[in-house]
C-alpha positions in Angstrom: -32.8 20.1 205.3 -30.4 22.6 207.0 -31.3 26.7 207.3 -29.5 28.1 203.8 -28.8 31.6 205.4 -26.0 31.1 207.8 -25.1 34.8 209.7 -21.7 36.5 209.7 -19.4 34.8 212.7 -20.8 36.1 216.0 -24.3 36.8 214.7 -25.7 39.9 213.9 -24.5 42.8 216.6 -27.6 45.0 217.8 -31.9 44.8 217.8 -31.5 47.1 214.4 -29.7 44.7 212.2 -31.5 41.7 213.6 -35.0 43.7 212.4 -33.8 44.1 209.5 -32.5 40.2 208.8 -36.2 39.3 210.2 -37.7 41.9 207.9 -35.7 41.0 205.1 -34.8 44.5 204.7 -31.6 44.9 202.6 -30.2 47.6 200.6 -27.0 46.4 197.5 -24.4 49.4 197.3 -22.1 47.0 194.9 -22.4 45.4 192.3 -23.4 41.4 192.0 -21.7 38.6 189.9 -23.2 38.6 186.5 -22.7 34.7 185.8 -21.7 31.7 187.6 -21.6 28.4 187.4 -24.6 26.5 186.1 -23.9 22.8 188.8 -21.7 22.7 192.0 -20.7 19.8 194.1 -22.2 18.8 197.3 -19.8 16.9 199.3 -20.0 14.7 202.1 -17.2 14.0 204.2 -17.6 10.3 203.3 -16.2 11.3 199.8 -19.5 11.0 198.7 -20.6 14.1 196.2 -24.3 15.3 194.3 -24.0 17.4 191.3 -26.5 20.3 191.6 -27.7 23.6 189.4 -26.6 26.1 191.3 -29.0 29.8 191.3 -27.0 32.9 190.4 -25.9 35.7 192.7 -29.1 38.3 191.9 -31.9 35.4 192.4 -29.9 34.1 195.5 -30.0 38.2 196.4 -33.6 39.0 195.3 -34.4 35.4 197.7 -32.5 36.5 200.5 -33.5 40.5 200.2 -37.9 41.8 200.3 -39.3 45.2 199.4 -36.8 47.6 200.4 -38.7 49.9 203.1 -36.9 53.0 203.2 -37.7 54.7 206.9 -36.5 51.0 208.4 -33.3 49.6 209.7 -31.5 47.8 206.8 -28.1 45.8 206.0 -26.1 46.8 203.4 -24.7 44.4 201.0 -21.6 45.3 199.4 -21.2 42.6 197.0 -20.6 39.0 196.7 -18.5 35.8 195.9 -19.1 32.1 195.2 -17.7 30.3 198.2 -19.0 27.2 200.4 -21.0 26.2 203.6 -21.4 23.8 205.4 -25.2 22.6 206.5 -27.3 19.6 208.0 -28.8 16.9 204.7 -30.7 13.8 205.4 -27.1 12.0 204.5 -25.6 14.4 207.6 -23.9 17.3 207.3 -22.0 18.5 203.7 -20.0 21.1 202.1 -22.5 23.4 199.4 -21.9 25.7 197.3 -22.8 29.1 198.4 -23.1 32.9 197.9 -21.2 34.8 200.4 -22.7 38.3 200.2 -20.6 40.8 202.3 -21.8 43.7 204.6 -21.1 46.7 205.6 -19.7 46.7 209.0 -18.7 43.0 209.2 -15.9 41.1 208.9 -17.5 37.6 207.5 -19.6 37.1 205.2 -23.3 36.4 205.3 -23.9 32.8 203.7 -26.6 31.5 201.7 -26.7 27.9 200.0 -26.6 28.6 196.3 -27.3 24.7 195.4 -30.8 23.6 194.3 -32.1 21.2 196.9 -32.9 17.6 195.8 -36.7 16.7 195.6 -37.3 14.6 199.0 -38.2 11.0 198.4 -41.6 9.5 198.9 -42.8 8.8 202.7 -42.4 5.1 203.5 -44.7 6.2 206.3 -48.2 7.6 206.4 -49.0 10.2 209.6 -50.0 8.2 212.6 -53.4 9.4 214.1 -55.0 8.9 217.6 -51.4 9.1 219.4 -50.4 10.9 221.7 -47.4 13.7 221.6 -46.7 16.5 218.9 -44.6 16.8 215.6 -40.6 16.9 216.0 -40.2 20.9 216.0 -36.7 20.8 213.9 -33.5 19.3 213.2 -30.1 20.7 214.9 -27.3 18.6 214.3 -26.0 15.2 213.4 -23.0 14.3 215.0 -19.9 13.9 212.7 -19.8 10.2 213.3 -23.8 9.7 212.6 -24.6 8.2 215.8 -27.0 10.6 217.4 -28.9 13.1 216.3 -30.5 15.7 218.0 -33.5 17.4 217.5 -36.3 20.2 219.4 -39.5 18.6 220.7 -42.0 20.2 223.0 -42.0 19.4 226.9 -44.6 20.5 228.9 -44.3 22.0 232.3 -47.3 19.3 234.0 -44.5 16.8 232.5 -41.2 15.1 232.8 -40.1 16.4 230.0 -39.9 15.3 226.2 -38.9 12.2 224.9 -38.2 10.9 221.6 -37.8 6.9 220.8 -36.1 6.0 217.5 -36.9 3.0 215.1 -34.6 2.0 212.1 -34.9 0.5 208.9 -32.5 0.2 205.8 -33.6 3.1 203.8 -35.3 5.2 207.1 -34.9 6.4 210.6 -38.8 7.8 212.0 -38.6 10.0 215.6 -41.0 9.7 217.4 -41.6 12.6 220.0 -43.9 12.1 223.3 -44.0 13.7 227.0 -43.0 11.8 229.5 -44.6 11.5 233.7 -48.1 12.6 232.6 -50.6 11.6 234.6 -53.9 12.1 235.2 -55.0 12.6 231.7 -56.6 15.7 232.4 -55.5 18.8 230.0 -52.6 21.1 231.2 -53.3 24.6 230.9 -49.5 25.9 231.3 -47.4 27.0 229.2 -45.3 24.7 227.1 -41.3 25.4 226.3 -39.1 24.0 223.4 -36.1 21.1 224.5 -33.3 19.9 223.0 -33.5 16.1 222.7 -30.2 13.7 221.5 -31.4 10.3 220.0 -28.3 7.8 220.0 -29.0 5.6 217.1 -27.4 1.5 216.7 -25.8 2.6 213.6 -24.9 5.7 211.7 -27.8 7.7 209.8 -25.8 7.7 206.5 -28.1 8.2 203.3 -31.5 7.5 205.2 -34.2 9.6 205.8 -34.9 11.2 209.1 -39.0 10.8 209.9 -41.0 11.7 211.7 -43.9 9.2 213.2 -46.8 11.8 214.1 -46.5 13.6 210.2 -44.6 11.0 208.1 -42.5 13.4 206.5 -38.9 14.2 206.9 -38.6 15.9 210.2 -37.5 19.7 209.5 -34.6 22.0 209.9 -35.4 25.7 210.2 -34.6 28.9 212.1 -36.4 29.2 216.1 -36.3 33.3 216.4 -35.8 33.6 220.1 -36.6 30.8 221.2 -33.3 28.8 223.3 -34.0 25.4 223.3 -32.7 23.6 226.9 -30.6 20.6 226.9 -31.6 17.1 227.5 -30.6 13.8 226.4 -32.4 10.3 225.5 
């Protein structure tokens, strides 16, 4: 569930390089592992572990890297080693395998999970319908203890702001985002931001699913390109 590119420490320095990360414009001046392992370990810090197939270093490259535009800004990629990250799972955060392709003009590596992700289980839950409220935008982070997780849902400026109510079950946890102080029930015409929301939970997510109510599928985790999220809690 977690974004498998992870950014050299301190992000990417200057508009160029960030147009070419968003363009997928890269350029290899080294040379790439030929083999690798075929299965890596995901770990949990539970002790828990997942054996996986891991991809090799050129289809983790030719993934990360499009068609090479020659007049555009580009990163270089120098090479690359097998190495680990660490990323969000619906059993919480875990140690991958990784490629960590280096770049010219940084000191850290740029990260991509390497492990083949697990098929997701079947939906205990179908979408709901006439509801109001919008799909959970994305995951951000479980907390190390599993207690709270937090997540991006949409508030709108005629409202309080969002809110998202949790209910659990053995094998499940399903969000479920809404606004909160509309009145009226007329249709608000401003514009709409993205917020932070943190869900405490009564016990710790551990191996169950995270929902959510409106689609019935595991709520996502994926990249917001400019767009900061503001704090809130519920």
């Amino acid at each position: 569930m977690g974004e498998p590119v992870q950014l050299p420490k301190g992000g990417l320095r200057g508009q160029a390089d960030r147009q070419a990360h968003e363009n997928q414009n890269f350029v290899l001046r080294g040379e790439l592992p030929d083999v690798g392992p075929k299965d890596g370990q995901v770990r949990w810090p539970g002790g828990d572990s997942l054996t996986r197939p891991l991809v090799g270093a050129d289809q983790s490259y030719r993934t990360l890297a499009g068609t090479h535009d020659v007049g555009a800004p580009h990163l270089t990629v120098t090479g690359a080693k097998l190495g680990t990250m660490t990323m969000v799972t619906s059993r919480g955060p875990a140690t991958v395998p990784a490629w960590l392709f280096s770049l010219d003009g940084y000191a850290t590596p740029l990260k991509q999970a390497a492990a083949v992700p697990s098929k997701p289980p079947p939906s205990p839950i179908e979408a709901a319908h006439d509801i109001p409220g919008r799909p959970i935008d994305r995951l951000i982070r479980i907390t190390d203890d599993g207690r709270s997780v937090t997540v991006v849902a949409l508030h709108g400026v005629c409202d309080d702001g969002a809110g998202v109510d949790a209910l659990e079950t053995g094998g499940s946890v399903v969000l479920s985002a809404a606004v909160k102080g509309h009145e009226g029930g007329g249709i608000c015409t401003k514009q709409s931001r993205l917020q932070q929301v943190t869900v405490k939970l009564e016990r710790p997510v551990g191996d169950r699913v995270l929902l959510d109510a409106l689609t019935g599928r595991p709520v996502p985790h994926k990249g917001l390109r400019g767009v900061s999220p503001s704090p809130s809690a519920s």
